[in-house]
Every structure is written in structure tokens, then in C-alpha cells.
C-alpha positions in Angstrom: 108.8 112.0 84.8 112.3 111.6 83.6 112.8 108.9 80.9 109.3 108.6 79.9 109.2 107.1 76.6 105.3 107.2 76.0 102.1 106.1 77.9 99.2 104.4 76.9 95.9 104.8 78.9 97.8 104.5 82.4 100.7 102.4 81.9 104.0 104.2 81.3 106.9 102.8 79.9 110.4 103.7 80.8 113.6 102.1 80.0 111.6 99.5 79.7 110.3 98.8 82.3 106.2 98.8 82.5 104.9 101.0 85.1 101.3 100.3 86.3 99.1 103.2 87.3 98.5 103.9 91.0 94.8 104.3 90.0 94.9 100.5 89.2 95.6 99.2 92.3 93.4 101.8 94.1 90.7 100.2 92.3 91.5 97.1 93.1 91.7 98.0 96.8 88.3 99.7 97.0 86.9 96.5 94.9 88.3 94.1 97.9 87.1 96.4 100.9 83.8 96.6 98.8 83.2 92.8 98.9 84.1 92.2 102.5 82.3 95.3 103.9 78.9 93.7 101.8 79.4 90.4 102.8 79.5 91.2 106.7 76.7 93.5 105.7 75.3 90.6 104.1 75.7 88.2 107.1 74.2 90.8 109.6 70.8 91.2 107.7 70.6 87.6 108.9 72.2 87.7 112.0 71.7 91.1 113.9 73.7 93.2 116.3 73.3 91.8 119.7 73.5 96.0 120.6 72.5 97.5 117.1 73.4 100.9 116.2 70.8 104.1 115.5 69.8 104.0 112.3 70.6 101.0 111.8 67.6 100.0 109.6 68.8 102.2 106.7 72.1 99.5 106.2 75.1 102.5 105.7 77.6 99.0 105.6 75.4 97.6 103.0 75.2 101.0 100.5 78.8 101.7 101.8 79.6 98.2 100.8 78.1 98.4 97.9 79.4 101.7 96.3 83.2 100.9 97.5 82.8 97.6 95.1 81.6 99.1 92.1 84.0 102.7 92.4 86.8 99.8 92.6 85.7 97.8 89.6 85.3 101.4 87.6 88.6 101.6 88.5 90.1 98.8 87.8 88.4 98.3 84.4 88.9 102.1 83.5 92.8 101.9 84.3 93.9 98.5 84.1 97.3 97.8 82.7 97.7 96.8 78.7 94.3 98.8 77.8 94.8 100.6 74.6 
């Protein structure tokens, strides 16, 4: 990148102006799709499918859910902006 000045665990500076890293807000992403995906999981375990699915005793949502939330908050922690 042109006119770098330095970075610091994800955060660039440059003429400055702070620049957060991408990986941030994908983390952040992944940590919101995490929660709503578990929480309809969440209300289904309580409430099932009129029609359920096949296989739909192994709750993919809930694990899918699940992972999405804590890859996000990795993320988020690992690259957040001002770390250093």
C-alpha cells in the first residue's frame, strides 16, 4: 500500500488516517450471523418444524450456529482495532 506509515497488529495508519482491518469486521459479521442462526436454532428445539427436515435430529443450525459465533468472536478479538 502506498503511503503506509506503519501497522500495528491490523490497523494501518496512513496520512493519518486509521485504517481498520477487513478481518475485523468479518469477525464481527460471522459473530452476528452466529447469534441469530443459534437463537432460531434455539427457538426450534422448542418449537419444531411443522415439516422437519432429514436429519434433522443432529441440529446442523445449532453446531452451524454455534461455530459461526465463536470463528466471529476469534476474530474480532484477534484483530480488533488499537490492539498492540
Amino acid at each position: 500500500m502506498l503511503g503506509v506509515e506503519y501497522e500495528s497488529r491490523g490497523v494501518y495508519v496512513t496520512d493519518h488516517k486509521l485504517v481498520i482491518s477487513i478481518w475485523f469486521f468479518i469477525g464481527a459479521l460471522l459473530a452476528v450471523y452466529g447469534v441469530l442462526i443459534t437463537a432460531s436454532e434455539i427457538y426450534h428445539l422448542s418449537v419444531p418444524y411443522d415439516h422437519p427436515v432429514v436429519l434433522s435430529e443432529l441440529h446442523a443450525g445449532l453446531w452451524l450456529g454455534l461455530f459461526m459465533l465463536v470463528a466471529g468472536l476469534l476474530y474480532s478479538i484477534k484483530f480488533r482495532p488499537g490492539k498492540g
